[in-house]
N, C-alpha and C positions, 0 to 999 in steps of 0.2 A: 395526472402525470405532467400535463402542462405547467399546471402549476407550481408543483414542484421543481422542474425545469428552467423556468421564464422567471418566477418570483422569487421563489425561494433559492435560484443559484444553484441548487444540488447537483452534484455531479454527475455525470451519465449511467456511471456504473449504480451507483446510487438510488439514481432514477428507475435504472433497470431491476433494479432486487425488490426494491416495493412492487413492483408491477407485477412481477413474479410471485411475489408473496400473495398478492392481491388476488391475482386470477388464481392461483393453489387453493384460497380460502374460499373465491367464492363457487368455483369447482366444487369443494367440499359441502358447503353447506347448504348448495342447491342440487345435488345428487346426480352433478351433469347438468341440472336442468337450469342452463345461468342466464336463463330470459328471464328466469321467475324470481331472479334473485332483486333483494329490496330490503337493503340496509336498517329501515326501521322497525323491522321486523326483529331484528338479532336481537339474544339476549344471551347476559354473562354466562346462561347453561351453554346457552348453540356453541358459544366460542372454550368453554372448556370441555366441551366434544371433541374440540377442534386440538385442543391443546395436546387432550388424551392419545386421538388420532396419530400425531406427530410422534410423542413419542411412543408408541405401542412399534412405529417404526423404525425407533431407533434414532429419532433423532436428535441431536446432541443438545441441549439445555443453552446452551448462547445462541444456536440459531434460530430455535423455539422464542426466545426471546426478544430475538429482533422481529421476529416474523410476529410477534403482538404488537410490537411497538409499528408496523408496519401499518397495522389495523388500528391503534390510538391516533396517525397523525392520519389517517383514512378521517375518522369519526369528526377530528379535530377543522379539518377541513369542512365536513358538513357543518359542524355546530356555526363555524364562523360565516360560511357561503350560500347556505343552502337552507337554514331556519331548523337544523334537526337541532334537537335538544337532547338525545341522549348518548352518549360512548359506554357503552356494554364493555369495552376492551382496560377501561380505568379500575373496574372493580375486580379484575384478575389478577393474582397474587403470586408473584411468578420467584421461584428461587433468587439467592443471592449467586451471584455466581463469580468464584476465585478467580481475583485480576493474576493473571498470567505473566511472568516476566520476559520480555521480548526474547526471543531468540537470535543469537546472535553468532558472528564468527570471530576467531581471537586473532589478532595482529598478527601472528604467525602466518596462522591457512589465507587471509589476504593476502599476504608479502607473499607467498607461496604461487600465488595463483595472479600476482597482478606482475611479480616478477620476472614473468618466462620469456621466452625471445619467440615473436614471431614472427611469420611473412611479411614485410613490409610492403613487398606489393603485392599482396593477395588482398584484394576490396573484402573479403566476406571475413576474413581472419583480422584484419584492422578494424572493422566496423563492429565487430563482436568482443573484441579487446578493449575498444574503446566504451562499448556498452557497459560492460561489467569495470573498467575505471571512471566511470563516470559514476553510476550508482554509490561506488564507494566513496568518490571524491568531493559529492556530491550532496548527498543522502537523500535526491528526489524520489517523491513516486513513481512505480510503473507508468500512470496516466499520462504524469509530468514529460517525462521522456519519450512516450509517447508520440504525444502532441509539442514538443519542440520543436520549434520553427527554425530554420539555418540564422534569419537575419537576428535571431536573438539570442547568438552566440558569436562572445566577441570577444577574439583573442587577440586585440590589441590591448583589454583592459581587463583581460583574463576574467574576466565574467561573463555571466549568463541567465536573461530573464525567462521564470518559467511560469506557467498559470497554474495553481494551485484550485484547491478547491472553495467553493461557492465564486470561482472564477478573479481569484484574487493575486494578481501576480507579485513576484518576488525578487530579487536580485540573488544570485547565490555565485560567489568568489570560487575562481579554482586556481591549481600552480602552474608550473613551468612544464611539465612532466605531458600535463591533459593536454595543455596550450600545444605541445609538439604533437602530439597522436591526432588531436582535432585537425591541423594541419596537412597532416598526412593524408589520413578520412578522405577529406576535402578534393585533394586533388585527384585520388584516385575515384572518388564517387563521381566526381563534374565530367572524369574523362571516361567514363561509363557510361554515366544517364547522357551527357553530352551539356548538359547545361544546371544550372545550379535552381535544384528543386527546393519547394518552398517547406515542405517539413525535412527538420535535418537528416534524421536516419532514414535509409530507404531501401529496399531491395533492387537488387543488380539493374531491374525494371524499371526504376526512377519513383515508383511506386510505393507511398508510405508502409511503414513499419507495423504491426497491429500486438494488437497488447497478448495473445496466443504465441506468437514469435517471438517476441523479446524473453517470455517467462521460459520459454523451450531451451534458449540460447542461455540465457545466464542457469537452471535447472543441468544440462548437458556439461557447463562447464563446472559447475560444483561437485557434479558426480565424477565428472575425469581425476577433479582433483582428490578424491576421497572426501568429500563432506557429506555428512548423516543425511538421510533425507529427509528429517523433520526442518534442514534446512538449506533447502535445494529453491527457494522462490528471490523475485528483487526487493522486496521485504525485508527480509535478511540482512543487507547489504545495507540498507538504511538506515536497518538497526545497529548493526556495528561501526558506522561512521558516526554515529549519536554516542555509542559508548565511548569509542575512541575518542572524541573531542574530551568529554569530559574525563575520562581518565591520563590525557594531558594535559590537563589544566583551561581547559575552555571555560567558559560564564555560561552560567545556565541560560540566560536569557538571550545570549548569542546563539546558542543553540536553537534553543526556541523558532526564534528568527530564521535561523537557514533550513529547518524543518518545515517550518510555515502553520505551525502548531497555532491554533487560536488561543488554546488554553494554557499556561505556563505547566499545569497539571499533570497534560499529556506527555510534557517533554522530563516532568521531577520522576516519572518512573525508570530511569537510565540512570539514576542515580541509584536508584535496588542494587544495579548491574556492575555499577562501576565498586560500588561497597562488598558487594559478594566478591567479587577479583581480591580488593584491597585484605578481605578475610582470606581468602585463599594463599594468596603471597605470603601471611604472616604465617598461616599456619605452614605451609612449607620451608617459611625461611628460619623461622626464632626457631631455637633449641630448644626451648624449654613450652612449646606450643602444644607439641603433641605428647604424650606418652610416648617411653623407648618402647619399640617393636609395634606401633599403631600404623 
């Protein structure tokens, strides 16, 4: 865990699901008995016991999949640190599994939901406004937001640096619109907490923000407003600020960039989304798209 930590830069959540994974497997494979557990013992049967196990439980096939890949960069660590010479977990043969098109919200239910008038001086109704205009405005991660600091939000130059993951920070531009709301935040938070606390979002306490709370608050406001619940998370929100850039004309690679995508890859799957729209539009709009009475 250090090492993945300290070396490899991974992120905390990151950190935390291998560790998870890690003690689930060796719980299992040592019957409870996890003094006696001893890596070089495993073999590709022990771990497709383990496989079986998982799903006999019902459980879903991409998590299954991470949770091996959990145990190849386990192995991978000993092979390099530690003189072991085998990974048991390389010769498991695990399904393909269908890349999933992000899910997203359409420019409507945004404008719908970022449009509304609220308390201006109510701290907890401004700081929660601003939460879900910012994700949009933005298209950070939960982490990101998170862990943003006040001094690296600058509404003199309407931008704002955030630390990304393997701890790689970014620059990411916003308008006029956030510039004023941040503003706001600001004064009514400083005249709360009393003085200007060093992560920006906080509770009434002065007391940072934690990633359970933000997901509850933007989760709360997408249910008020009628959104589905397969897409009530800040995920969502990041995924439709991805869409929207490119369906108005943004550069993919600009995109890329304010995602903090490592791989151009990651960020050319928004263009599925943006092409599925452009299909939709036509079939709605040309005459001759659909059959009469379709």
């Amino acid at each position: 865990m250090t090492y993945m930590r300290c070396e490899l830069n991974l992120s905390v959540h990151t950190v935390s699901s291998y560790q998870h994974d890690l003690n689930q497997w060796r719980e299992f494979t040592t019957n409870g008995k996890i003094d006696t557990f001893e890596p070089c013992n495993i073999t590709t049967y022990d771990l497709r016991m383990w496989v079986a196990h998982l799903a006999s439980i019902n459980m879903s096939p991409r998590t299954i999949r991470r949770k091996v890949q959990s145990i190849r960069a386990f192995y991978r660590y000993l092979n390099r640190y530690h003189g072991v010479t085998i990974n048991p977990a390389n010769e498991l043969k695990l399904a393909r599994i269908e890349k999933k098109l992000p899910i997203y919200i359409r420019p409507s239910e945004t404008k719908a939901i970022l449009d509304v008038t609220w308390d201006k001086d109510d701290f907890i109704a401004t700081r929660n406004h601003l939460i879900m205009l910012m994700f949009y405005s933005t298209g950070m991660r939960c982490s990101e937001l998170e862990t943003l600091t006040d001094v690296n939000v600058d509404c003199s130059r309407n931008e704002l640096k955030v630390l990304g993951k393997r701890n790689k920070e970014r620059i990411i531009p916003f308008g006029d619109e956030m510039r004023e709301t941040i503003n706001i935040y600001r004064t009514l938070r400083d005249d709360i907490v009393g003085t200007t606390p060093e992560r920006f979002f906080t509770r009434p306490t002065g007391e940072p923000m934690y990633r359970k709370l933000i997901y509850n608050i933007v989760h709360r406001t997408l249910t008020e407003a009628g959104i589905h619940s397969s897409r009530q998370s800040p995920h969502v929100l990041r995924h439709s600020f991805a869409s929207d850039m490119l369906n108005n004309g943004a550069n993919l690679n600009a995109v890329q960039q304010l995602l903090g995508h490592k791989s151009l890859a990651s960020t050319q799957v928004y263009t599925h989304i943006t092409y599925r729209e452009l299909k939709l539009n036509y079939q709605l709009a040309h005459p001759r798209a659909l059959k009469k009475g379709g």
